[in-house]
C-alpha positions as CSV (number, residue, x, y, z in Angstrom):
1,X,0.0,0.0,0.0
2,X,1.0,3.6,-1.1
3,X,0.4,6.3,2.0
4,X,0.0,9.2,0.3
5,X,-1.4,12.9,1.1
6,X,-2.8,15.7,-0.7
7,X,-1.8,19.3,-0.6
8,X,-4.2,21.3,-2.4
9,X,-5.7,24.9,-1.7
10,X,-9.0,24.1,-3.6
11,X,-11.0,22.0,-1.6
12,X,-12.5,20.4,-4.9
13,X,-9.6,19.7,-6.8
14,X,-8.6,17.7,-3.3
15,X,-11.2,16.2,-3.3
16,X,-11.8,14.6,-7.0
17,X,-8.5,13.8,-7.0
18,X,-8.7,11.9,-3.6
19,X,-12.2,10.2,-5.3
20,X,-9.9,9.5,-8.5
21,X,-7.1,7.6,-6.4
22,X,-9.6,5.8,-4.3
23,X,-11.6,4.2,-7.8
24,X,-8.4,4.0,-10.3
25,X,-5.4,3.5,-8.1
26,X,-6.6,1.1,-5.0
27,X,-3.1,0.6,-3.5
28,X,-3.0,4.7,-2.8
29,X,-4.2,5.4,0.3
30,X,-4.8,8.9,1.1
31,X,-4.1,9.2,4.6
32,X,-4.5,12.9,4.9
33,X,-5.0,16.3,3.0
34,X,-4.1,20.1,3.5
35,X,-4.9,23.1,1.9
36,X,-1.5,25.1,3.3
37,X,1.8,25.3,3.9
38,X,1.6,25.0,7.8
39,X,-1.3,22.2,7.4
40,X,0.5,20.1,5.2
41,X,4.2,20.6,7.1
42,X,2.6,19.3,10.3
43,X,0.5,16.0,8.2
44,X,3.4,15.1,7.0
45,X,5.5,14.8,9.9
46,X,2.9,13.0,12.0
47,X,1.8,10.5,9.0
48,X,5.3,10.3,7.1
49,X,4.0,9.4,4.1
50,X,5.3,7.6,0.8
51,X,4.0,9.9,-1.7
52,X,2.7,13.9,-1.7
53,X,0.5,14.8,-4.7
54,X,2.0,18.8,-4.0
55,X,0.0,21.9,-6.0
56,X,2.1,24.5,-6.5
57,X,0.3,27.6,-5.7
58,X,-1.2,26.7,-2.2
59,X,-2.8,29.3,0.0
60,X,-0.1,30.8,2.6
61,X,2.4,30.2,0.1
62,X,3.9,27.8,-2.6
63,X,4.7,24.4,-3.1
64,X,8.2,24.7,-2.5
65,X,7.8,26.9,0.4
66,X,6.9,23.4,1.8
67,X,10.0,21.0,0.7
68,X,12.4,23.9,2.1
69,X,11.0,23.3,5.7
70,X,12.4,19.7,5.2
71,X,15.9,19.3,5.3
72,X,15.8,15.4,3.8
73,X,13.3,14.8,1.2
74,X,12.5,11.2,2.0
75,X,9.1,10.8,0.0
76,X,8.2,10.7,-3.5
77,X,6.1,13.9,-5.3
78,X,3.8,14.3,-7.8
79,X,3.5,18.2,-8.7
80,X,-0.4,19.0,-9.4
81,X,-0.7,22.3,-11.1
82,X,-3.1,24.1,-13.6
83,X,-1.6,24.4,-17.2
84,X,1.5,26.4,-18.0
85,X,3.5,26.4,-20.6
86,X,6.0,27.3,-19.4
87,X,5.6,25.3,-15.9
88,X,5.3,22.4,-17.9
89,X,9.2,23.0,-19.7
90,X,10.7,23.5,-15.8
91,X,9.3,20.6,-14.8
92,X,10.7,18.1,-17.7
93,X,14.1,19.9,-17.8
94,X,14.3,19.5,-14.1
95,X,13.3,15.7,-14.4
96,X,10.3,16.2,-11.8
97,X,7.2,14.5,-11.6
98,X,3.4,16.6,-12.6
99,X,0.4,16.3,-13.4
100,X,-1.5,19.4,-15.0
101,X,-4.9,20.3,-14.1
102,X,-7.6,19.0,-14.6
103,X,-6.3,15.7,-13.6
104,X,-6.5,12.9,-16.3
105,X,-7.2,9.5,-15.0
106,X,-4.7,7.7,-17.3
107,X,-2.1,9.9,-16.7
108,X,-2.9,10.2,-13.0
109,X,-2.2,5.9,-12.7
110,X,0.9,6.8,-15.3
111,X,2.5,9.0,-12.5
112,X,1.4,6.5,-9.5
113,X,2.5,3.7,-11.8
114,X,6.3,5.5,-12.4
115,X,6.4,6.5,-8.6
116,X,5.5,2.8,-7.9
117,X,8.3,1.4,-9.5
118,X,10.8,4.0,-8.3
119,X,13.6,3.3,-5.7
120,X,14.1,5.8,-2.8
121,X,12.6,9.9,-3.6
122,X,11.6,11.3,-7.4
123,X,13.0,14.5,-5.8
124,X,16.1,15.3,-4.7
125,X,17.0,19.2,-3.5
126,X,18.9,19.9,-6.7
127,X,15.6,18.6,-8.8
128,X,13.8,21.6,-6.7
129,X,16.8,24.0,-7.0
130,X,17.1,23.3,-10.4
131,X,13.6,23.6,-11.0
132,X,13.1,26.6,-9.0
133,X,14.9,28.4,-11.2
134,X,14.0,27.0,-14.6
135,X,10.2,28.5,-13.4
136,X,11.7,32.0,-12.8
137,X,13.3,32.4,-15.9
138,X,11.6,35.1,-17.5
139,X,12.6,34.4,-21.1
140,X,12.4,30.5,-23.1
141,X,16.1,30.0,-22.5
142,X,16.2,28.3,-19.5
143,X,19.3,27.9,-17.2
144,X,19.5,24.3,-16.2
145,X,18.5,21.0,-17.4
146,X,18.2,17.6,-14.7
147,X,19.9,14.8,-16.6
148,X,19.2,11.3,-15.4
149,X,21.4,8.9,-14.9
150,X,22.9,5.3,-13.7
151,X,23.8,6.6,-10.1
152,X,21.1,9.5,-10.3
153,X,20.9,12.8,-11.6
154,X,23.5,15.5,-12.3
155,X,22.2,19.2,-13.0
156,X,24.0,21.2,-15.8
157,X,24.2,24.6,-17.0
158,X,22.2,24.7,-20.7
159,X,25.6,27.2,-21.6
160,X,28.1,24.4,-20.6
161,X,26.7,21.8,-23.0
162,X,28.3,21.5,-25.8
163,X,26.9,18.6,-27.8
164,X,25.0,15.6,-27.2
165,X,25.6,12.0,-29.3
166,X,24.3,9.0,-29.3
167,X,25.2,5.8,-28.4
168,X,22.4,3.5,-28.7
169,X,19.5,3.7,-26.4
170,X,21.6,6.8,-24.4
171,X,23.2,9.9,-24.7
172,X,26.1,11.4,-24.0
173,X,26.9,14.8,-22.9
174,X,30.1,16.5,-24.0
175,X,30.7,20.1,-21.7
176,X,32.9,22.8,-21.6
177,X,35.1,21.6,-18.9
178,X,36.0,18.6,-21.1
179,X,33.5,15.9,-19.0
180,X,31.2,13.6,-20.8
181,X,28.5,12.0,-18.6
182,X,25.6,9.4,-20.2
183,X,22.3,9.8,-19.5
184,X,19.9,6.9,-20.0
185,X,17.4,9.1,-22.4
186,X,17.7,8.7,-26.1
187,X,18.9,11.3,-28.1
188,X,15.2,12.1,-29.9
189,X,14.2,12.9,-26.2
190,X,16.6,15.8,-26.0
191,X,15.9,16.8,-29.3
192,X,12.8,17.8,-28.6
193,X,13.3,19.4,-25.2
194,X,16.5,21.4,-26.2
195,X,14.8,22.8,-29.7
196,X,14.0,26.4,-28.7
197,X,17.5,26.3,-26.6
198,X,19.4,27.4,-29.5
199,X,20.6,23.2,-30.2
200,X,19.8,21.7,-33.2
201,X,20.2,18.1,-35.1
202,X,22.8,17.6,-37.5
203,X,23.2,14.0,-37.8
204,X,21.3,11.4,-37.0
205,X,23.6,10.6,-34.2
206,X,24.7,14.6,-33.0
207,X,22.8,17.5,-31.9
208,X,25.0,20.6,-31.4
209,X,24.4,23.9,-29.4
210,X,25.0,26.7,-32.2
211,X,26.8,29.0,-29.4
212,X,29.9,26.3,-29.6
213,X,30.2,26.1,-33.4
214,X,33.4,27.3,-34.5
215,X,33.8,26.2,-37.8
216,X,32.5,23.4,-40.5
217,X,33.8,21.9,-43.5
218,X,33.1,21.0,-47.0
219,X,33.7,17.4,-45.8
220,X,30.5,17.7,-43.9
221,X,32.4,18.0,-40.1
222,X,31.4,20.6,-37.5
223,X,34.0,21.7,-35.7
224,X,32.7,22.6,-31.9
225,X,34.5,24.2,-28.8
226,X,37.0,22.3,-26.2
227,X,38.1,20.3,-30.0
228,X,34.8,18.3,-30.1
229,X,33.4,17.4,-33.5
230,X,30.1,16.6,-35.2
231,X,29.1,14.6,-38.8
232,X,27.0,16.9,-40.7
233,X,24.2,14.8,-42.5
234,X,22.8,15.7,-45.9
235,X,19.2,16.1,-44.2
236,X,20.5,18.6,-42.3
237,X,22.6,20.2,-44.1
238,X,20.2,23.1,-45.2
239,X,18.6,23.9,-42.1
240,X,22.4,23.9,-40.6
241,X,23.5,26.6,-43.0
242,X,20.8,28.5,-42.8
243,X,21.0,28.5,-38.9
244,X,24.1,29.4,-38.3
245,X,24.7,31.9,-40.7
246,X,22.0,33.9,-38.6
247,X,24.2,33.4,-35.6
């Protein structure tokens, strides 16, 4: 069985969802709910449980106002919040868990389904940190992406990456300080995340942050910072040109 609470400042919203766990996802009991800050600090202390479906915007405060009074994460979260698009590109660079509002039931047993499976906490303080700051960016270039990995996560500057490769079902991440570190994601996955970033495909197998390009060649190579290199596929060869000549 799944303790969980709820930590909502509409008394509806706590409400269907706590109906929609009890029909569609029996092994999550709701042990408690709160509607603030201080409410759901104190429920959580006294009931300890596995799992907090968290809204962001809560009464006396926000979401996060919450973790910070906890100096050990030790239970999983789910973020509930009402749609944003830009909420919703913090939360999957910063590798956190959410449901938007209104609450879908298949992807409300999705999220209970992935938190089931999960060892240990979804959400470490760097996750927050990371996405704490992501959410306050006031422009679509956020600061910091959450990359998973075998041992965990690792946070990283958007400016320090400087291309990203596959190898089979993962990625690898080549930086400006000369480190490489492999996430578990495919490289389609960070395609899509890191378009409006300034990255872009060049190969099948690269995409490249334009800010690092230093050079190409007839011969089809892109020729990055820190001596890194990229094949430069006939598919893209267009868009390429045409990209970084704006630069």
């Amino acid at each position: 069985m799944i303790r969980s609470v709820v930590v909502d400042d509409e008394k509806p919203s706590r409400e269907v969802l706590c109906n929609y766990l009890k029909e569609y996802c029996p092994d999550v009991e709701v042990v408690a709910t709160a509607g603030s800050v201080k409410t759901a600090y104190r429920i959580i202390k006294k009931h300890a449980p596995d799992l907090v479906f968290l809204d962001i915007e809560l009464g006396d405060g926000k979401g996060f106002d919450l973790l910070n009074l906890f100096e050990k994460l030790d239970f999983k979260i789910i973020f509930v919040t009402a749609y944003s698009e830009h909420a919703v590109k913090a939360f999957r660079f910063s590798a956190v868990d959410y449901l938007l509002k209104p609450v879908k039931i298949d992807e409300l047993k999705e999220a209970v389904e992935k938190a089931r499976n999960l060892n240990g906490t979804t959400m470490k303080s760097q996750n927050v940190e990371a996405f704490l700051n992501n959410l306050n960016s006031v422009t679509k270039m956020l600061p910091t992406i959450v990359i998973p990995h075998i041992k965990g996560y690792e946070v990283l500057k958007i400016t320090e990456i400087i291309m990203c490769r596959a190898d089979g079902y993962c990625t690898y991440f080549h930086l400006t300080d000369n480190r490489k570190i492999v996430s578990s994601k495919n490289l389609k996955q960070y395609e899509e995340l890191l378009a409006d970033q300034n990255f872009i495909r060049v190969h099948h197998s690269y995409i490249i942050s334009l800010n690092h390009v230093t050079s190409y060649t007839k011969q089809g190579e892109i020729l990055l910072t820190e001596n890194n290199k990229a094949s430069l596929g006939d598919a893209y060869k267009d868009v390429f040109i045409r990209r970084v000549s704006r630069k």
